[in-house]
mmCIF file of the C-alpha atoms, coordinates in Angstrom:
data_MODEL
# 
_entry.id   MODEL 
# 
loop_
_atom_site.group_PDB 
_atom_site.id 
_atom_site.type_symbol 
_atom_site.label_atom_id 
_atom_site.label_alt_id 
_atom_site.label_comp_id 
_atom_site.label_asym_id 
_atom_site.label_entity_id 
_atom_site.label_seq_id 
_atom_site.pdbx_PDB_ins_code 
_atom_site.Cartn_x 
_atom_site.Cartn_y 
_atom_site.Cartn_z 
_atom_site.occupancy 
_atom_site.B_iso_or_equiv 
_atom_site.pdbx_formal_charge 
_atom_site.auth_seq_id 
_atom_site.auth_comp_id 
_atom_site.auth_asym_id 
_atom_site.auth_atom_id 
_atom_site.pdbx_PDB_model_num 
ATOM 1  C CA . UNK A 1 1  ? -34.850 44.147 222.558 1.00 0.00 ? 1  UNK A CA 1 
ATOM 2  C CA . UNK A 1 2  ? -35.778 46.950 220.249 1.00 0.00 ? 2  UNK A CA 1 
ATOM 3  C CA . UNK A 1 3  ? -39.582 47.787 219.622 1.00 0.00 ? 3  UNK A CA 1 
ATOM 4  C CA . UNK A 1 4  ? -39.239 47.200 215.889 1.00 0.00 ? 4  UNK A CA 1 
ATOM 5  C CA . UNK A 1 5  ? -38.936 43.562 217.248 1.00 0.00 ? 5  UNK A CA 1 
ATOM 6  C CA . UNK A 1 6  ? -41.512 43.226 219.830 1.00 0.00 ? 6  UNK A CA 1 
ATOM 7  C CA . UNK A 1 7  ? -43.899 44.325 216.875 1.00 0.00 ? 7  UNK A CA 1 
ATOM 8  C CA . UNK A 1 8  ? -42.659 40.706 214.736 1.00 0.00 ? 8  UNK A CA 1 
ATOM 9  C CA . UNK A 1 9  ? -43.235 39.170 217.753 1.00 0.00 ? 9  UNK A CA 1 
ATOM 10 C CA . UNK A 1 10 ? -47.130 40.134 217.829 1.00 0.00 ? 10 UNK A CA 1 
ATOM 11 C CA . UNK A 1 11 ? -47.323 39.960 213.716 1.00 0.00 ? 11 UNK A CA 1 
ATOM 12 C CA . UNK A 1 12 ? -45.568 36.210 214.435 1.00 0.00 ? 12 UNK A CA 1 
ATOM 13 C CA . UNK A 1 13 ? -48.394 35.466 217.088 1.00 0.00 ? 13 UNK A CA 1 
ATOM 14 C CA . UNK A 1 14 ? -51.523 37.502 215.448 1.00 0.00 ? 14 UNK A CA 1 
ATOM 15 C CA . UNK A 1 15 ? -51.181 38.476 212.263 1.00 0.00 ? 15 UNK A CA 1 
ATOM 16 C CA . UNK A 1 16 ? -50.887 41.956 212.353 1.00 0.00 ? 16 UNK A CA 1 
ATOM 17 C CA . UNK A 1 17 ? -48.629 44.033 210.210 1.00 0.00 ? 17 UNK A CA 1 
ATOM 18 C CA . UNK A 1 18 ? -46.217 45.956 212.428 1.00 0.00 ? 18 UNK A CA 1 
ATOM 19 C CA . UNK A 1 19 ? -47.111 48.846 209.952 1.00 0.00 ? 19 UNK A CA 1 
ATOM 20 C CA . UNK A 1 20 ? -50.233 48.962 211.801 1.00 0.00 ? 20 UNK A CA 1 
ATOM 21 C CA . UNK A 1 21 ? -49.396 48.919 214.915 1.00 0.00 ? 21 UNK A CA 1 
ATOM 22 C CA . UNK A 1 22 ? -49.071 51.654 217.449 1.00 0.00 ? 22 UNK A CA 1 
ATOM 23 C CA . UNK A 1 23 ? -47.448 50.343 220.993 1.00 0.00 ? 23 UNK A CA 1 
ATOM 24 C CA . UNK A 1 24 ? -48.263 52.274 223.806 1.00 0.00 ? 24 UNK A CA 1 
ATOM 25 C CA . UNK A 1 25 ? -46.693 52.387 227.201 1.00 0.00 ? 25 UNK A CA 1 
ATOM 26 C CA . UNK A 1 26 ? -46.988 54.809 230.151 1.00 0.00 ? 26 UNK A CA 1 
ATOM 27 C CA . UNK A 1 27 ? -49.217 57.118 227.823 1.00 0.00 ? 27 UNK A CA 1 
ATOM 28 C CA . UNK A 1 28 ? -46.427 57.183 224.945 1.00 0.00 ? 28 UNK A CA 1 
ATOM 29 C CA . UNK A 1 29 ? -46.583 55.969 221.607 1.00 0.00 ? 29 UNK A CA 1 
ATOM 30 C CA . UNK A 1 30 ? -42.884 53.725 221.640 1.00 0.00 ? 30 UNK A CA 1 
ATOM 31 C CA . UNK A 1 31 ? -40.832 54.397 218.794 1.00 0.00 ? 31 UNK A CA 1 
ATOM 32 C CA . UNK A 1 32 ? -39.428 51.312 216.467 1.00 0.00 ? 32 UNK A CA 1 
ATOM 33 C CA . UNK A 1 33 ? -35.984 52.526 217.220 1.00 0.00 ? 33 UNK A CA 1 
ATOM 34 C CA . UNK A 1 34 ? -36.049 52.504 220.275 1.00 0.00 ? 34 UNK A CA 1 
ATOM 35 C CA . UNK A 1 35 ? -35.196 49.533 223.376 1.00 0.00 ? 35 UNK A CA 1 
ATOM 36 C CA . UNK A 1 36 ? -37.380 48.141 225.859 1.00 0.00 ? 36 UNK A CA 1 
ATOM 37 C CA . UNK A 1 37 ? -34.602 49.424 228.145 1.00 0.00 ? 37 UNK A CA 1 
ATOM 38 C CA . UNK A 1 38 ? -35.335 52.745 227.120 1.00 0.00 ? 38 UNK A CA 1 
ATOM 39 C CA . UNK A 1 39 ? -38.520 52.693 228.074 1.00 0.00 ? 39 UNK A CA 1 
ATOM 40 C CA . UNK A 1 40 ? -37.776 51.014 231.633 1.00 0.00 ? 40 UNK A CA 1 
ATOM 41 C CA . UNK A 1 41 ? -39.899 48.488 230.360 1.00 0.00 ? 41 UNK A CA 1 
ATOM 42 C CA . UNK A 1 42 ? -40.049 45.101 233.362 1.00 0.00 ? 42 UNK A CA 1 
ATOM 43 C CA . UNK A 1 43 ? -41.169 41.970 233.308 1.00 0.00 ? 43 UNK A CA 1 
ATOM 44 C CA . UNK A 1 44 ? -44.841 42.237 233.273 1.00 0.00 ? 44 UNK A CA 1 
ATOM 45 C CA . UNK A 1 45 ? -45.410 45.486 232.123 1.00 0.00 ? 45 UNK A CA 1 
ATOM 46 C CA . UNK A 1 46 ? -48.381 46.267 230.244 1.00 0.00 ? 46 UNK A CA 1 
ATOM 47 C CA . UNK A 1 47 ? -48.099 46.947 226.152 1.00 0.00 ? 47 UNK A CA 1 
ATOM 48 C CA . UNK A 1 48 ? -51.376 48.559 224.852 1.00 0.00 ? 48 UNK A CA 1 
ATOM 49 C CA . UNK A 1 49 ? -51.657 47.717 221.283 1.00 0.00 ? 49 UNK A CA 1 
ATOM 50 C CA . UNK A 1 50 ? -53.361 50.365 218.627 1.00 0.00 ? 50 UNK A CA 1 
ATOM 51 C CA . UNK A 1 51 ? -54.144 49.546 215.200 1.00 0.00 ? 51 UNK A CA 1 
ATOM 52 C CA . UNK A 1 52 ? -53.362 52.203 213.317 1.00 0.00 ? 52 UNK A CA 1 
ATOM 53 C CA . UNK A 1 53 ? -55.698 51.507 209.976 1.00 0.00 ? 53 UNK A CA 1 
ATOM 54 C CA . UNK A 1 54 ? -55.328 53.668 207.057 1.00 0.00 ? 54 UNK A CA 1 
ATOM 55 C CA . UNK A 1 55 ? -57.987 54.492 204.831 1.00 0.00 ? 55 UNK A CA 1 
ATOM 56 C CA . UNK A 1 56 ? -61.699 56.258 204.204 1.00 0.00 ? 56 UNK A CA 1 
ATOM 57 C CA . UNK A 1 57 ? -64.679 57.005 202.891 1.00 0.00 ? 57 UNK A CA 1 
# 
């Protein structure tokens, strides 16, 4: 499964844009291009999720 879709998955389940979204795993920022399989992502494994919001003062 690529990344791109794991990031609908979490916009299907909370709302969140996949625009603003940042996966992490293993200290990497994942790339929407890329597979789980690429990553050697298991079962299990731990996604951190960080929201990447744009603007300012």
């Amino acid at each position: 499964v690529q990344v791109s879709r794991i990031k609908e998955r979490v916009e299907e389940k909370e709302g969140i844009p996949p625009v603003q979204q940042r996966l992490i795993f293993g200290g990497k920022q994942m790339a929407d291009d890329k597979t789980a399989a690429e990553y050697n992502l298991e079962g299990g494994a731990t996604l951190h999720l960080v929201l990447a919001l744009r603007g300012g003062l």
